[in-house]
N, C-alpha and C positions, 0 to 999 in steps of 0.2 A: 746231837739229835739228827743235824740234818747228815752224816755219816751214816747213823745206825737206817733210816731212809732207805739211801743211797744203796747201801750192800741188801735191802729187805728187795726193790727193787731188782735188783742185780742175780737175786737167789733163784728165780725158775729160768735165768737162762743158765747159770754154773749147771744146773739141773739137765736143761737139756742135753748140754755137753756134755754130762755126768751118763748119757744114756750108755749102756756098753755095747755099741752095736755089734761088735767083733767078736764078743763072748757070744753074745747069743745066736750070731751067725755059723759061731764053730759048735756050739753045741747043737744048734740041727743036724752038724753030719757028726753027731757022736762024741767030738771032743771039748777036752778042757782046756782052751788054748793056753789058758795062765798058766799050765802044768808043762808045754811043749814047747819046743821053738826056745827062744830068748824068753818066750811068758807073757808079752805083750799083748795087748788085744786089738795094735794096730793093722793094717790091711798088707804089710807088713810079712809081720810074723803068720797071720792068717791065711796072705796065700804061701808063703813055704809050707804051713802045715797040712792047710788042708786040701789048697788048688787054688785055679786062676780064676775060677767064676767066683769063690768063697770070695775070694780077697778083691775083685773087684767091685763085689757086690758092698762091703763093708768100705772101702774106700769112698763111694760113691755117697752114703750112707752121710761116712764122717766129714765130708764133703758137703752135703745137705746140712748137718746138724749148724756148720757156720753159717750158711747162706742164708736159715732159713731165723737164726737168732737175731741175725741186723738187719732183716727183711721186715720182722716184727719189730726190733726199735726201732724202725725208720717210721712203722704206720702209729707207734705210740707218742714218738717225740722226735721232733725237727732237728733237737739238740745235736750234734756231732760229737759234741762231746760224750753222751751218754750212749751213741752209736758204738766209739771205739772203745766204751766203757763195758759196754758187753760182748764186742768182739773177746775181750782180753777173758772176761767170764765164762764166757761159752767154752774159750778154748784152757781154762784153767780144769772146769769140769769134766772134759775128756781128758786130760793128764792126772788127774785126780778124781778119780769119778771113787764116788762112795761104795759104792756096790763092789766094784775092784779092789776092796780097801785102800783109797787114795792110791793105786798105782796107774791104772788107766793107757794110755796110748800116749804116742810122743806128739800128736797136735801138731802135725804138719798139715795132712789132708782138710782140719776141722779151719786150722789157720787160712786155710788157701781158699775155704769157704767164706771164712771171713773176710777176706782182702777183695775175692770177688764181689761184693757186695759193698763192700768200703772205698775199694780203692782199687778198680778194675785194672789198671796200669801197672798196680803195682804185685796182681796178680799175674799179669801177662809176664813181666820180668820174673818174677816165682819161678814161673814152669820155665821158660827159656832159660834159664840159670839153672836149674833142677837138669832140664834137658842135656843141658850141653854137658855138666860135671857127671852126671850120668855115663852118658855116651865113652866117654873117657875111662870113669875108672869099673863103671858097675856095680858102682856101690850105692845102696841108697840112702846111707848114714852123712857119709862126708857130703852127696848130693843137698839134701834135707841142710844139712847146718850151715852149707856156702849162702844156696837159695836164703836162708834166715836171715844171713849177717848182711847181705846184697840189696834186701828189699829196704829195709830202714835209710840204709845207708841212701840207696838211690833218692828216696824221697827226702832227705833232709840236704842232700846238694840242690833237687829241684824247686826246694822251699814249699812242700806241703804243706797243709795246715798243723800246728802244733800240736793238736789231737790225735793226728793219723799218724805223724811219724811219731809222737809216745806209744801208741797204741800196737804197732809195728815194732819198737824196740824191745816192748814187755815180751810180746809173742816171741819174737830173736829168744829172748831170754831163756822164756819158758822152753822152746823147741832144742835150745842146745842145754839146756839144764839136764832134761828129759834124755837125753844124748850122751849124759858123761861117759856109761857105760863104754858106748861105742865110738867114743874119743878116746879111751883109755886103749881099747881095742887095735884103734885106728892106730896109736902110736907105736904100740907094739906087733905091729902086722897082723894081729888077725883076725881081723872083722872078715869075711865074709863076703863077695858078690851075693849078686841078688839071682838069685833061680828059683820060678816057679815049683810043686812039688812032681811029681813026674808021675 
C-alpha cells in the first residue's frame, strides 16, 4: 500500500517531465521533430532541425521542468529522500513521456535541472565536465554520458547523502540507457559533431 502511495504521489511530477516541450517547440515552426533529425525531441536534435533559438529555447524549458519538480517537493516535503525520488521521476517522464509514445528526450537538460535544485555542486561538476569533453571532441553524446558517469561518481567519493548519490546514479543510468543508440555510433565512428542548422 504504502508503494502504490509512493508512485500515486510520484505520478504529476513523471507528468511534468512527460511534457514534450521539444515537440511542441518544433511544431510552431512547422515540423515533426520525431519524423527528422535522430527523432528525438531533445534541444539536441531540435536545434539541428530547426535552429539555435528553437533548441535553446527547448533546452531551457527541459531545464525548467527539473528545477521546477524538486522546487515543488522541496515546498511539499522536507523528506530528501522523496526530493531525489522525483528528481528521478520527473526525468523518467521526459525520457519516456507518454505523448511521445514513451520515447521522449535523453534527460540530460531535465537532469541538470534536477541536480540544480538537488545538488547544486554537483550540478556545477555536470556542466564543467560537459564543458571540458565538449571542447575536446564536439560531440554532445559522449559529452552527456561522461558528465552522467562523473556526477555520481564524484558525490559517492565526497560522501553525499545516500539519497542524492542513489538518485544521481539512477539519472547516470537513465541518460546512458537513453544513449545506447549513440554509444553504438560512438563505437563505430559515426556519431556526428554538434552543428547548429545553418
Amino acid at each position: 500500500m504504502n508503494t502504490f502511495f509512493t508512485c500515486l504521489a510520484l505520478l504529476p511530477y513523471y507528468l511534468l517531465g512527460a511534457f514534450p516541450t521539444g515537440r511542441l517547440v518544433a511544431r510552431l515552426h512547422g515540423v515533426d521533430i520525431t519524423a527528422v533529425g535522430s527523432g528525438n525531441v531533445g534541444a539536441t536534435n531540435v536545434s539541428r532541425v530547426v535552429g539555435k533559438r528553437a533548441g535553446i529555447i527547448t533546452l531551457l524549458c527541459d531545464i525548467a521542468k527539473g528545477a521546477v519538480a524538486i522546487g515543488i517537493a522541496k515546498l511539499c516535503s522536507p523528506d530528501i529522500w522523496f526530493a531525489a525520488s522525483v528528481g528521478v521521476a520527473v526525468v523518467a517522464g521526459h525520457c519516456f513521456s507518454i505523448p511521445t509514445k514513451l520515447k521522449g528526450g535523453k534527460g540530460v537538460a531535465t537532469a541538470l535541472g534536477v541536480l540544480l535544485m538537488l545538488s547544486p555542486i554537483a550540478a556545477l561538476i555536470a556542466i564543467a565536465t560537459f564543458a571540458l569533453v565538449f571542447s575536446v571532441s564536439r560531440i554532445v553524446s559522449i559529452s552527456s554520458i561522461v558528465s552522467a558517469l562523473v556526477v555520481p561518481t564524484a558525490s559517492l567519493v565526497s560522501h553525499s547523502p545516500d539519497s542524492i548519490v542513489m538518485a544521481q546514479a539512477l539519472l547516470a543510468a537513465i541518460v546512458i540507457y537513453r544513449h545506447r543508440e549513440n554509444i553504438v555510433r560512438l563505437i563505430e565512428g559515426r556519431e556526428p559533431q554538434f552543428a547548429f542548422k545553418k
